[in-house]
N, C-alpha and C positions, 0 to 999 in steps of 0.2 A: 494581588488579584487572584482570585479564586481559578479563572482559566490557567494559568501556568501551570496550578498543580498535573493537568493533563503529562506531565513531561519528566517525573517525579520516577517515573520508571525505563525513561530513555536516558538519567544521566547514569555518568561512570561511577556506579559504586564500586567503594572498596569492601573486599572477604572479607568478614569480620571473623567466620569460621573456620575452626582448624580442617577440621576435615568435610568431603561435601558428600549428599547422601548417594547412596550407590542406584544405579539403576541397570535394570535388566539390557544389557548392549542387543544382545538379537531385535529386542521393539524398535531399538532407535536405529538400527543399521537396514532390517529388514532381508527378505532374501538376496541372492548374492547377483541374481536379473529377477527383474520384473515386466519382462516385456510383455504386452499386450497382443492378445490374438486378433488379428485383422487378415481380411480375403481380399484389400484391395485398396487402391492408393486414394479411392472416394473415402473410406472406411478412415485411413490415415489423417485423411484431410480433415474430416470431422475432430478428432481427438486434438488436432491441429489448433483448432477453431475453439475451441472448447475451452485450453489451457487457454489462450490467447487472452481469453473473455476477463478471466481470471487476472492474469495477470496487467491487461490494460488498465481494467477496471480498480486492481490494486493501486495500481501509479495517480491513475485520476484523484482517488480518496486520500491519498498520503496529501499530492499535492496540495489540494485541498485548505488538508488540516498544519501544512505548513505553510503555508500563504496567508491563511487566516490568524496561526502564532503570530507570525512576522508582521502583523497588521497591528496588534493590539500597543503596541509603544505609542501609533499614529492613529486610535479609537479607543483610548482605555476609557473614555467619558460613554464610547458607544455599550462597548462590553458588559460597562459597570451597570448603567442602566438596566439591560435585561440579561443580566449576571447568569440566571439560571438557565437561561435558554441556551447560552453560549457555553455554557459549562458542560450541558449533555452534547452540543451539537459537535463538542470536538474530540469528547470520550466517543461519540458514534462513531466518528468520520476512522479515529486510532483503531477502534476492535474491527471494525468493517474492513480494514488494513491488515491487522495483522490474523486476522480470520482467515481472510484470504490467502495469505502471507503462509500459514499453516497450512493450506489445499497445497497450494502450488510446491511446496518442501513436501508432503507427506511422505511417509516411508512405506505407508501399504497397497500390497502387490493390486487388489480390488479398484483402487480408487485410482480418477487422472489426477498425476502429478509430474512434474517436468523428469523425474527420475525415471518411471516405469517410460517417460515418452521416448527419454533416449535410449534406453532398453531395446522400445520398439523401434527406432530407426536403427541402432545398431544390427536388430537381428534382421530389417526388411530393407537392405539396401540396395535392392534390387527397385524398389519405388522410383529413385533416384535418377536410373540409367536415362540417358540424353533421350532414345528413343520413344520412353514415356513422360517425361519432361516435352517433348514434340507435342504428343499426344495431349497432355495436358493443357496445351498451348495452341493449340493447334489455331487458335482463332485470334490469337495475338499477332499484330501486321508485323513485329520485329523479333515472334520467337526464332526467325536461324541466324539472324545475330545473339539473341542470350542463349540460343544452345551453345555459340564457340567456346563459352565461358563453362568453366569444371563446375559438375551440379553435383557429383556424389562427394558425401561427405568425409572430411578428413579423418583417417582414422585413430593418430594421435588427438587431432581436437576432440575429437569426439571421448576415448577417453576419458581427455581434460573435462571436458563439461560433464562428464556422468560424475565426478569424484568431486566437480562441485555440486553439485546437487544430488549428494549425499552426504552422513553423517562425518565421514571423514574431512567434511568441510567442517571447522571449528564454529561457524557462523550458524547452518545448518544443522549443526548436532546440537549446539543452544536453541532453536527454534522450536527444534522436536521437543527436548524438554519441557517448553514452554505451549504447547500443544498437547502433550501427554496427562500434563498438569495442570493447568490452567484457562487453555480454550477449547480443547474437544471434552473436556469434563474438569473438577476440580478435584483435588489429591484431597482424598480425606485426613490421607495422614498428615502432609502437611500442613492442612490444620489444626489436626487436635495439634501437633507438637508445633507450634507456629512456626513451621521455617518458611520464609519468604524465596520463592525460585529467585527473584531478582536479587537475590543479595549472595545465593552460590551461583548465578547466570546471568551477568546483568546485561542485557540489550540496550544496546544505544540506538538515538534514531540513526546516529551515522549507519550503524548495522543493518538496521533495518532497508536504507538506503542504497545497500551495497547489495541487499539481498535481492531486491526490487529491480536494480540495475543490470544485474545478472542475470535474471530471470530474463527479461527485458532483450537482452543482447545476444542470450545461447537462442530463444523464440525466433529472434529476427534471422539467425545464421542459418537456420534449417527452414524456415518460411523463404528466405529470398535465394538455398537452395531450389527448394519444392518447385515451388511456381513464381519464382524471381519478384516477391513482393515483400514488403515487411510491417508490421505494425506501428502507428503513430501512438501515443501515451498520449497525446494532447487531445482536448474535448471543448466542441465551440460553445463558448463561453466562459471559458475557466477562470477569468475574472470576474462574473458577474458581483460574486459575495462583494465586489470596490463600490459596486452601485448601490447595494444595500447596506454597506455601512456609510457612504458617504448621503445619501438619502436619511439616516437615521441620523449623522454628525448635523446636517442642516437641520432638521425636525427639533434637535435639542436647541441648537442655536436661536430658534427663530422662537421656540416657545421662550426660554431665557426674556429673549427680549420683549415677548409680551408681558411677562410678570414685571419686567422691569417699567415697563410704560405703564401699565395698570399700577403697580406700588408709586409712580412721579404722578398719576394722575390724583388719587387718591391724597397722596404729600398736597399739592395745586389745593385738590379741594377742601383738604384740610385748614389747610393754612387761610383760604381765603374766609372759611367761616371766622377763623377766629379775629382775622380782620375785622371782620363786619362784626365781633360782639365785640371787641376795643372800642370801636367809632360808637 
């Protein structure tokens, strides 16, 4: 079935190439901070909100489009039917993915990306202090119980999570590649000389999953910081696509059995002329 090919660049290929093309490290590393100029922990909160969108919005469309894979064993009669509709609606739901997927890795200092954001909490930890955590809270009936709890961020973790979400992260530095080359623009070169990224970088969806995860968990560590709350990934109705394929699985069914009632009627009145021209 036509839908699986969707997936055709998340499996594990093997290098077939000796050597892989070079690429300029400064683009894919970018400067060495990128922290964001802000006057104020409102200013933070936005940037805050912003990646958030991003990456919730990322999780929702992956899920999506893997819920609806994982469907087609128990609908391939649905799929089959209007083949081509399903065939874009999962290429959409993958590049809507990994689009985002691309913002939220980016490596430049201009744009929000979770790298320049922990840039800017590394350089603004002063947002953080209990006293503006009060402030921030101030209308919450149980901010002076979550002030007893540590709000400013670890400075080992923090580290950790800038050097995941940068190129020194193996995961990441294949991402970039595949943003540099194939979804912020298309590499000319590689295509006159047809080299395939996925076959020197190949991305799994596990990869892609881990990337999402991670995003997902360094957001919530500095959100439920901030102001003691964190993002759900989850979206009401994220099953709905069961009701419309199980609504289309009956539609086929029930036509089925019309044609087959209509072909026995037909048979009936067949057979009964020929009755009547025997007699």
């Amino acid at each position: 079935m036509r839908a699986y090919s969707i997936c055709r660049n998340f499996s594990v290929i093997i290098n077939s190439w000796a050597t892989k093309p070079k690429y300029n490290e400064h683009r894919l590393t970018g400067p060495k901070t990128m922290q964001i100029s802000i006057t104020s922990a409102e200013e933070f909160e936005s940037l805050l909100n912003a990646l958030a969108s991003e990456i919730v919005d990322a999780q929702i469309y992956f899920k999506l489009h893997t819920d609806l894979m994982a469907a087609v064993p128990d609908y391939a009669e649905v799929f089959n039917e209007s083949n081509t509709f399903w065939w874009l609606t999962l290429h959409a739901l993958l590049d809507t993915t990994l689009f985002r997927l691309c913002r939220i890795y980016d490596q430049h200092s201009k744009s929000l990306n979770l790298r320049n954001l922990l840039d800017t909490i590394q350089a603004s930890l002063n947002i953080f202090d209990i006293q503006n955590f009060r402030e921030r809270l101030k209308d919450n009936p149980f901010v002076e119980s979550l002030s007893q709890t540590a709000r400013k961020p670890s400075t080992d973790t923090l580290k950790q999570d800038i050097r995941y979400a940068s190129p020194t992260n193996p995961l990441v530095r294949k991402l970039v590649i595949w943003r540099n080359n194939i979804f912020a623009h298309r590499s000319a070169t590689n295509v006159v000389t047809q080299r395939n990224i996925a076959d020197y970088y190949p991305l799994s969806k596990n990869d892609v999953s881990e990337l999402l995860n991670g995003a997902t968990s360094i957001l919530n560590r500095y959100s439920s910081l901030f102001r003691a709350s964190s993002y759900s990934t989850q979206i009401v109705g994220c099953d709905d696509y069961l009701y419309v394929l199980k609504t289309i699985k009956t539609r086929i069914r029930q036509h089925k059995e019309e044609i087959a009632s209509e072909i026995a009627r037909l048979r009936q009145a067949d057979s009964t002329q020929r009755s009547g021209e025997v007699s």
